[in-house]
N, C-alpha and C positions, 0 to 999 in steps of 0.2 A: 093631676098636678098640671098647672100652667105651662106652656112653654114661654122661653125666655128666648128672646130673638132682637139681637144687636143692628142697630143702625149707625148710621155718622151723620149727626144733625144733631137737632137741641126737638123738643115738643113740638108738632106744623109742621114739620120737614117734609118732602116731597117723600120720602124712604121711611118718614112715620106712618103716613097713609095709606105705603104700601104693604107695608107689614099689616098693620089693620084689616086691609083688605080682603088678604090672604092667612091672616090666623086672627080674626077677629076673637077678643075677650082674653088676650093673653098677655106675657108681661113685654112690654119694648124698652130695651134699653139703649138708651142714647151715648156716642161714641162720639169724639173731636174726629178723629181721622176712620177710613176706608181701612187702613192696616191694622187701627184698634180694634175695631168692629170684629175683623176676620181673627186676629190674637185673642177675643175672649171665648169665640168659639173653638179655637185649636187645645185653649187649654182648660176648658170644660166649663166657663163661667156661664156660658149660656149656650143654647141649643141650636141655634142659628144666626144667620146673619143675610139681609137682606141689601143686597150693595147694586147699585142703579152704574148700567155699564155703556149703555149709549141712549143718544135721543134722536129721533125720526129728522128733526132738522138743525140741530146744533153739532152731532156726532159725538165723538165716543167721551162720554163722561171720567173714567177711572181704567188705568191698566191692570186689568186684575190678573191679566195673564202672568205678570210681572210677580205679584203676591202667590198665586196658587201653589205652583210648585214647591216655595220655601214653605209654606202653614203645612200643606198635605191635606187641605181640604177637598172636598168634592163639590158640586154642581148639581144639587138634587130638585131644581127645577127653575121655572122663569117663570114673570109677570112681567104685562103689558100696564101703564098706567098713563091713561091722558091727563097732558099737563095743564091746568087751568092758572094761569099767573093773575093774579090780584095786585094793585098797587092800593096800597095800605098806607096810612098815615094818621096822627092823633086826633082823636075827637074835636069836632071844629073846625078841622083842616078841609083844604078843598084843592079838586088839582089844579087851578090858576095860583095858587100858592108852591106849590114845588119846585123847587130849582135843582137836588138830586134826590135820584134812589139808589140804594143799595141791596146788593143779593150777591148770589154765587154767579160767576163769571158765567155759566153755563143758561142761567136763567134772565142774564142784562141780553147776552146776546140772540135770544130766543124772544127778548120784548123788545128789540132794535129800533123797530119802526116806530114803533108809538112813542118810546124816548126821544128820538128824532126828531117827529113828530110837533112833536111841544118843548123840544129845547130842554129837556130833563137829562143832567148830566148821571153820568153812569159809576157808580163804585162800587169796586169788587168787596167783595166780603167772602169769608170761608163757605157760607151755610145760607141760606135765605130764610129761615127761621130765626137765626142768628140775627140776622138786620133788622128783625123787628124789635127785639131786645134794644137795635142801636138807637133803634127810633123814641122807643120808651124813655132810657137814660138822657138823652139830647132834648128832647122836647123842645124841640123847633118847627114849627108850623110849614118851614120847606124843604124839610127833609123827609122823604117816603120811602118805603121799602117795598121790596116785590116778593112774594110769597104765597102762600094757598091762603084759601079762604077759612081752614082750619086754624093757621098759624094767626090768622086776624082773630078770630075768636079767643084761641087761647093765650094772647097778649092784650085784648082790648083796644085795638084800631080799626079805624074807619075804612071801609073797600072805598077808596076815591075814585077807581075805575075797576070793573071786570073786564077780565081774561082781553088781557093787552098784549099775549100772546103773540108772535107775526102769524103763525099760521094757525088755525084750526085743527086739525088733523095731530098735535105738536103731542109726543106719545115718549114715553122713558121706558126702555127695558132694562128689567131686574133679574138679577139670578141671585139664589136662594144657595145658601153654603152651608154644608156640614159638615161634621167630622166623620161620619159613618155614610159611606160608598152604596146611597140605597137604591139600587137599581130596577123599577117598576115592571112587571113583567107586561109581554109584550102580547098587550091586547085589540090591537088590530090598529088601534090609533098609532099616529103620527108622534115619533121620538126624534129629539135632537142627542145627539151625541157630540163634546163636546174634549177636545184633547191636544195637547202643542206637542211636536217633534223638529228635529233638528237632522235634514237632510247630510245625504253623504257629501263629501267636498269632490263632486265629479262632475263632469259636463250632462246636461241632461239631468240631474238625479233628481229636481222639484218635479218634474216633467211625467219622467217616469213613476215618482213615489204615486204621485197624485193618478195617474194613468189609469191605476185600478178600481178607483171610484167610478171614472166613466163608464168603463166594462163592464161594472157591477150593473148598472144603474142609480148609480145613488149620487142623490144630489149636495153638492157641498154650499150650503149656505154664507160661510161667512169665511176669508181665508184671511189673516194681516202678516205681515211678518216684522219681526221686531230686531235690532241688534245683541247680541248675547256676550254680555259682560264687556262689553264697548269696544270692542273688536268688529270692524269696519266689513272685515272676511268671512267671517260666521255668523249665522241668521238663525231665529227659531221662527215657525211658524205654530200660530194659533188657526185653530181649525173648527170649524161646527159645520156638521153634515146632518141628515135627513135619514136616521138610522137606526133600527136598536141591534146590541150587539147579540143577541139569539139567531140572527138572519142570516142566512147563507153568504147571501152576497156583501154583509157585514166581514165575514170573515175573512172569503176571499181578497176582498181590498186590503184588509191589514195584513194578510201575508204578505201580499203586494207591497205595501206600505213600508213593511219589517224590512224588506231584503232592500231598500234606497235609503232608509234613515240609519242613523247612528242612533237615535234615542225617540222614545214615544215617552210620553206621559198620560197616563188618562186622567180627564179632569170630572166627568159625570155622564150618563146616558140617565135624561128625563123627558116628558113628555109636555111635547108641542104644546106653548099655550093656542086659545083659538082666536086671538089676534091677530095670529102671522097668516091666518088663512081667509081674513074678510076683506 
């Protein structure tokens, strides 16, 4: 049987092709929002959900630290996916005719330059899939959208330019949601582990929570910290470290951990894609 695996895009979505990538020949279904997408996997309508959480030079795409805890999802792995932007426009059209494009905020400001460039005004849209739709309905020969080169196909637009990208290098990571906490046993490869806690209210206590990581040797990859329930004074922290939790020195830290927080949550322990190591 198929797996059914929820995105937030329309068909061409940067998070269509990822899914693809990674469960090639299966079913994708397409979500308006980030919160729908994680909602159809909590309540069983599909089997995952593949939600794009930062990019190499735009930064952090969606708060999903924000959704995790309320769904009760887990974090059963990540993809890496270079982003190729295409500026797409109707058949006929050519880029000395464009005056805007449209896409996702994430994706105008990732093609800056080249808008700049040539005086191509920027408009946001939910979805860069989406704006190709905008494009098709308008049929105006100066209006262009910015999307993959999938999404020109599967809408019928012209690539007026490839990969207008600013940088080369320009990479989205995905982490992959489920309802079942599947934990990969630990076969010598590289594990991220990936979990938010909410430090004690004492002098020192990030300092020290965090202290046991160092001791271990284990390295913490990613740290943010965010307000909690909009209170100025209390802070949660999202965390991804370099770990699987079978390891000694996994455990250690988290005792460590336990006696400075008031709360852990675990979000997923899955394995390093090999992106993060080229």
């Amino acid at each position: 049987m198929n797996l059914k695996i929820a995105y937030q895009g329309v068909p061409g979505a940067y998070s269509h092709i990822a899914c693809q990538n990674v469960y090639p020949n299966q079913q994708y279904i397409p979500h308006l929002s980030f919160a729908e997408a994680m909602n159809a996997v909590q309540t069983g309508t599909v089997d995952l959900a593949m939600i794009p959480v930062e990019n190499s030079n735009a930064g952090r795409v969606s708060d999903v630290h924000f959704l995790l805890p309320e769904t009760g999802l887990h974090i059963v792995g990540e993809y890496f996916l270079r982003i190729e932007h295409m500026l797409l426009g109707l058949k006929g059209s050519k880029l000395d005719d464009i005056k805007t494009a449209s896409s996702h905020p994430q994706a105008l400001a990732q093609c800056s330059g080249f808008l700049q460039l040539h005086h191509i005004q920027p408009v946001q849209r939910i979805d860069t899939a989406l704006s190709c739709q905008d494009i098709i309905n308008a049929q105006d020969k100066t209006k262009a959208a910015i999307a993959s080169k999938l999404a020109g196909e599967i809408y019928g637009l012209d690539i007026l330019q490839p990969n207008i990208e600013n940088a080369r290098n320009n990479t989205t990571r995905f982490l992959i949601m489920s309802r079942n906490n599947e934990i990969p046993e630990n076969d010598g490869t590289k594990f991220i582990t990936s979990f938010i806690f909410k430090a004690k209210n004492i002098p020192a206590a990030l300092y020290k929570a965090l202290g046991g990581f160092a001791t271990n040797g284990i390295n913490i990859t990613k740290l943010e910290s965010y307000l909690l329930k909009g209170k100025f004074v209390s802070a949660q922290f999202y965390v991804e470290i370099e770990a699987h939790p079978s390891e000694q020195s996994f455990k250690n830290a988290f005792e460590e951990l336990r006696f400075f927080s008031e709360e852990i949550h675990m979000l997923g322990s899955y394995q390093a894609h090999p992106y993060r190591y080229l």
